[in-house]
KOLTORFI-174709 format. One line per 2 residues: number of its first residue (from 1); for each residue x, y negated, z negated of C-alpha. Coordinates in nm, 2 decimals, decimal comma, always signed. Example, Ala and Ser with C-alpha at 12.3 -4.5 7.8 and 13.67 -1.06 7.14 Angstrom:
<pts>
1) +1,23:+0,45:-0,78  +1,37:+0,11:-0,71
</pts>
This chain:
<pts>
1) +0,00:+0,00:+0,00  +0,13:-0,37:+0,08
3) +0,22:-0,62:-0,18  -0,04:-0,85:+0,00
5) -0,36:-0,60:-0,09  -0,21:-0,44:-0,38
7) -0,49:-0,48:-0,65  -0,37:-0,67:-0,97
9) -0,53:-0,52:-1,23  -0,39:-0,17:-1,21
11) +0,02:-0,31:-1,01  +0,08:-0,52:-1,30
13) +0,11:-0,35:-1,66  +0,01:-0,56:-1,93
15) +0,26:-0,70:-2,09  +0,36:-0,72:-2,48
17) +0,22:-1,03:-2,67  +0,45:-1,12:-2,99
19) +0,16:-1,27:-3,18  -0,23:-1,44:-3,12
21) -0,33:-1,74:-3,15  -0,63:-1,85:-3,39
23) -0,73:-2,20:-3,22  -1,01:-2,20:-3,43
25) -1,27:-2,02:-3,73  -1,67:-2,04:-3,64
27) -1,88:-1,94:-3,87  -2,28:-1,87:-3,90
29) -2,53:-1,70:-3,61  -2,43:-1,92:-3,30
31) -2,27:-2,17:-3,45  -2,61:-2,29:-3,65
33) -2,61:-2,33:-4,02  -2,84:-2,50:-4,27
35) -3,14:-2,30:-4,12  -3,31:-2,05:-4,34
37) -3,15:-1,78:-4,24  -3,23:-1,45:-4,41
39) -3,05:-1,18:-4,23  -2,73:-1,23:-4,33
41) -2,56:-1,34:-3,95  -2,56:-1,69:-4,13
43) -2,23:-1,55:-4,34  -2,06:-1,40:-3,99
45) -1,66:-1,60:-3,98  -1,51:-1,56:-3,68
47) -1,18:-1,68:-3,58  -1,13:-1,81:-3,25
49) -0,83:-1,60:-3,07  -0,59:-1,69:-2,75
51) -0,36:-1,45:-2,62  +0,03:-1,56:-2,72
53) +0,30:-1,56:-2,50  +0,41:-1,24:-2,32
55) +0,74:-1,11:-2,28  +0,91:-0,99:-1,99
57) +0,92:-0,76:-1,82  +0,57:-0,86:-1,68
59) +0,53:-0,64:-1,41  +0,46:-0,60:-1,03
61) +0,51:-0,93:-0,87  +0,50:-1,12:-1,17
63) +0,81:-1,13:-1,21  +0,92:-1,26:-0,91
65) +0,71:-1,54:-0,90  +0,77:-1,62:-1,29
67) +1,14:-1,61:-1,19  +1,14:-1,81:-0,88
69) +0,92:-2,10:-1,10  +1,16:-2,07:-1,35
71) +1,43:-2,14:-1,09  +1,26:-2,41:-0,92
73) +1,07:-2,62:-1,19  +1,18:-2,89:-1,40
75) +1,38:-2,80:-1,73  +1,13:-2,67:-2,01
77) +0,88:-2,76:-1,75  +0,71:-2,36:-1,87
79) +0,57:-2,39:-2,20  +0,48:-2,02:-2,19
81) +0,35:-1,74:-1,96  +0,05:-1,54:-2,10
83) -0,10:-1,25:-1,93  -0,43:-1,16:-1,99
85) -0,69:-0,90:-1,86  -0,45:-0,89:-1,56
87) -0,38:-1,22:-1,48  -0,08:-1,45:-1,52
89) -0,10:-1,80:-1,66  +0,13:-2,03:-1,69
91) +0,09:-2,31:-1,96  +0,29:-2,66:-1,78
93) +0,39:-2,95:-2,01  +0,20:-3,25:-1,86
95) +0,45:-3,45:-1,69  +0,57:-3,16:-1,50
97) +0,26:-3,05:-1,32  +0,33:-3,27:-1,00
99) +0,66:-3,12:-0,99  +0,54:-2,75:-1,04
101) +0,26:-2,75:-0,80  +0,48:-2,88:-0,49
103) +0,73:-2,58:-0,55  +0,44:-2,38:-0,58
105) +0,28:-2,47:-0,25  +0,63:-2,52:-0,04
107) +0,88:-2,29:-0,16  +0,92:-1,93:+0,10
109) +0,88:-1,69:-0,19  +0,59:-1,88:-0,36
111) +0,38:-2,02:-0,11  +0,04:-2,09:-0,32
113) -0,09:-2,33:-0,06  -0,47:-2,35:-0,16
115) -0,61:-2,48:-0,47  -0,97:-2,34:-0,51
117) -1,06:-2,52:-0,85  -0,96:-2,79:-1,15
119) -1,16:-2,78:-1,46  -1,16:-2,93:-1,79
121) -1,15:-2,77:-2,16  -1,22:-2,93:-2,49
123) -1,03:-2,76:-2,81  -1,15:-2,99:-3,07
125) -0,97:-2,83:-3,34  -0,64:-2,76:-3,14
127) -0,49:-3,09:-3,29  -0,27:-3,30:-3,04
129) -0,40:-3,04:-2,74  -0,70:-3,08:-2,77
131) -0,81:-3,12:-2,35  -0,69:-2,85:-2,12
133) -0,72:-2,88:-1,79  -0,74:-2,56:-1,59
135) -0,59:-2,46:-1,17  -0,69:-2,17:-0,96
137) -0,41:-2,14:-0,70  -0,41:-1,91:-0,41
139) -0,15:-1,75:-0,19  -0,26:-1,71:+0,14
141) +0,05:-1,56:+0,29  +0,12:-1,34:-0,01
143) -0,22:-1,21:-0,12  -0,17:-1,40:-0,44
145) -0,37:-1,58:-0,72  -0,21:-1,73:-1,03
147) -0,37:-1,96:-1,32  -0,16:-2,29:-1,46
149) -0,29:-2,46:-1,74  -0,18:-2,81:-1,90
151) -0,28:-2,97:-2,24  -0,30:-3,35:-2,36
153) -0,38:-3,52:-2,66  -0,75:-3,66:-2,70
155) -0,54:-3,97:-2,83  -0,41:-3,99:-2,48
157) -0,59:-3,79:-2,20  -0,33:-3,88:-1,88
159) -0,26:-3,57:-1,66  -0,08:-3,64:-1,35
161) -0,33:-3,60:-1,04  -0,24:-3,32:-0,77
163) -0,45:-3,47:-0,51  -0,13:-3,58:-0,30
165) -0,02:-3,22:-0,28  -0,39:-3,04:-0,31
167) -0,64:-3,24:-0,11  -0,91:-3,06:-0,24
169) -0,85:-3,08:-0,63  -1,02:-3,46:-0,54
171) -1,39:-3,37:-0,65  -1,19:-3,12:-0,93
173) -1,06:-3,38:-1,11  -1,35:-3,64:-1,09
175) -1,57:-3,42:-1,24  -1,32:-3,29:-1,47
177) -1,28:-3,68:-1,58  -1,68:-3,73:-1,56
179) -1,73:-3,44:-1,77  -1,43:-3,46:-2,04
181) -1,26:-3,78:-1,98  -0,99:-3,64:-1,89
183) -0,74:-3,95:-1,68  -0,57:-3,80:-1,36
185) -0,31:-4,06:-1,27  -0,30:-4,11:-0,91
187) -0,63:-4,00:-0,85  -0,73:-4,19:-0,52
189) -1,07:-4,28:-0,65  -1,15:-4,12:-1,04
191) -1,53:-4,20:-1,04  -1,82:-4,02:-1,19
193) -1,96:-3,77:-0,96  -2,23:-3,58:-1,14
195) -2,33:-3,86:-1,38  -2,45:-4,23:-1,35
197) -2,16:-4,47:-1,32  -2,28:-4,65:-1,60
199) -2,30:-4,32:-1,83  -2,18:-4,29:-2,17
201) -1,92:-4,09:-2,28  -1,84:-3,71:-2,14
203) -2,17:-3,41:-2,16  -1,94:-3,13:-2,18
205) -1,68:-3,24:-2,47  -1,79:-3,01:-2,75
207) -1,82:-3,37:-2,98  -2,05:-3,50:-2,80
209) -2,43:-3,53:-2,88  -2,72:-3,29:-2,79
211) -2,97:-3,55:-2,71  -3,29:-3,47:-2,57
213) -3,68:-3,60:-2,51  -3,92:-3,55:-2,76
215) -4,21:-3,30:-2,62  -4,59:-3,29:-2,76
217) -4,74:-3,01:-2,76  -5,13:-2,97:-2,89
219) -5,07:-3,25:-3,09  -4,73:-3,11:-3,25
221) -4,41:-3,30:-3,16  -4,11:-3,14:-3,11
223) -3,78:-3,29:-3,17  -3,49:-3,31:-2,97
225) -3,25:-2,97:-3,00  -3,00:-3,23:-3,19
227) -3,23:-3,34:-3,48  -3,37:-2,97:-3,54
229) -3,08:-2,77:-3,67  -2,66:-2,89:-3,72
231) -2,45:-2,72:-3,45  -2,13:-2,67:-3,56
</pts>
């Protein structure tokens, strides 16, 4: 079988991670609390887990392309290479990204030349990290798909755009910034695309408020979902 149609999940071995992460501890049914709950789910704790770095070797090509990046990126551009569920991610320090993605998309052995999506992530509780933004790159010419993944402070939510060397991460990052506030510098035109220009603040940040319409029914009124029960 060729390297180009070689299935991930069962060429690449998973390899060893030297501890988890807890990002985060929940607690309650759903995240709910304060709501009269006699089953006992309202006492479930649950820690919120990441996969930690892995260690080489990763297996199949892997290691090749973690190699070559290695080669080719920036000093201490990698934070750290985690392989989950078997796929590859590669965690960028901010101010690298631009770097990373052109030797991504130009270099021979690398060749990742489409980007098929940028999306935003909100760790609250993952102090100074707490926005992520996410890329899906492709390799066209080598049959492979790889995962990069950059963090920045809420304090300061800048993230260099890739728009200059991925045209179509434009509509990515706009409604990465419409829907987290997320600031990609160099973004031709970072304008709301879901929401109302005039919006307020960013729906999908875990902070920010449920909102809602009241709705009669019969002559009972029921309450928006944010004044009936505290989400944590």
């Amino acid at each position: 079988m060729s390297d180009k149609t070689q299935d991930v999940s069962h060429d690449v071995v998973p390899a060893g991670v030297e501890e988890l992460e807890v990002i985060d501890t929940r607690s309650g049914a759903f995240g709910a609390h304060d709501t009269g709950d006699t089953s006992g789910f309202g006492g479930l704790v649950r820690p919120v887990v990441m996969p930690g770095a892995a260690q080489k070797p990763y297996g199949g090509w892997f290691d090749q392309v973690a190699d070559d990046l290695e080669r080719l990126a920036p000093p201490e551009a990698i934070e750290k290479i985690v392989i989950d569920r078997g796929e590859i991610t590669f965690f960028i320090r901010r101010a690298s990204i631009l770097d990373v993605v052109t030797q991504l998309r130009n270099a021979d052995s690398l060749r990742f030349e489409f980007c098929s999506s940028v999306s935003g992530v909100h760790y609250p509780h993952e102090t100074g990290r707490e926005l992520h933004v996410v890329y899906h790159l492709a390799s066209m010419t080598h049959g492979r798909r790889i995962r990069l993944e950059v963090a920045a402070p809420d304090d300061d939510p800048h993230v260099p755009s890739v728009v200059s060397i991925y045209p179509t991460a434009d509509w990515h990052e706009r409604e990465a910034w419409d829907m987290y506030g997320i600031q990609f510098d160099g973004h031709p035109a970072l304008t709301r695309i879901l929401m109302p220009d005039d919006w307020p603040g960013h729906p999908q940040r875990k902070d920010y408020p449920l909102g809602g319409v009241p709705v009669e029914y019969k002559g009972g009124t029921i309450p928006p979902p944010d004044q009936r029960r505290n989400y944590s």
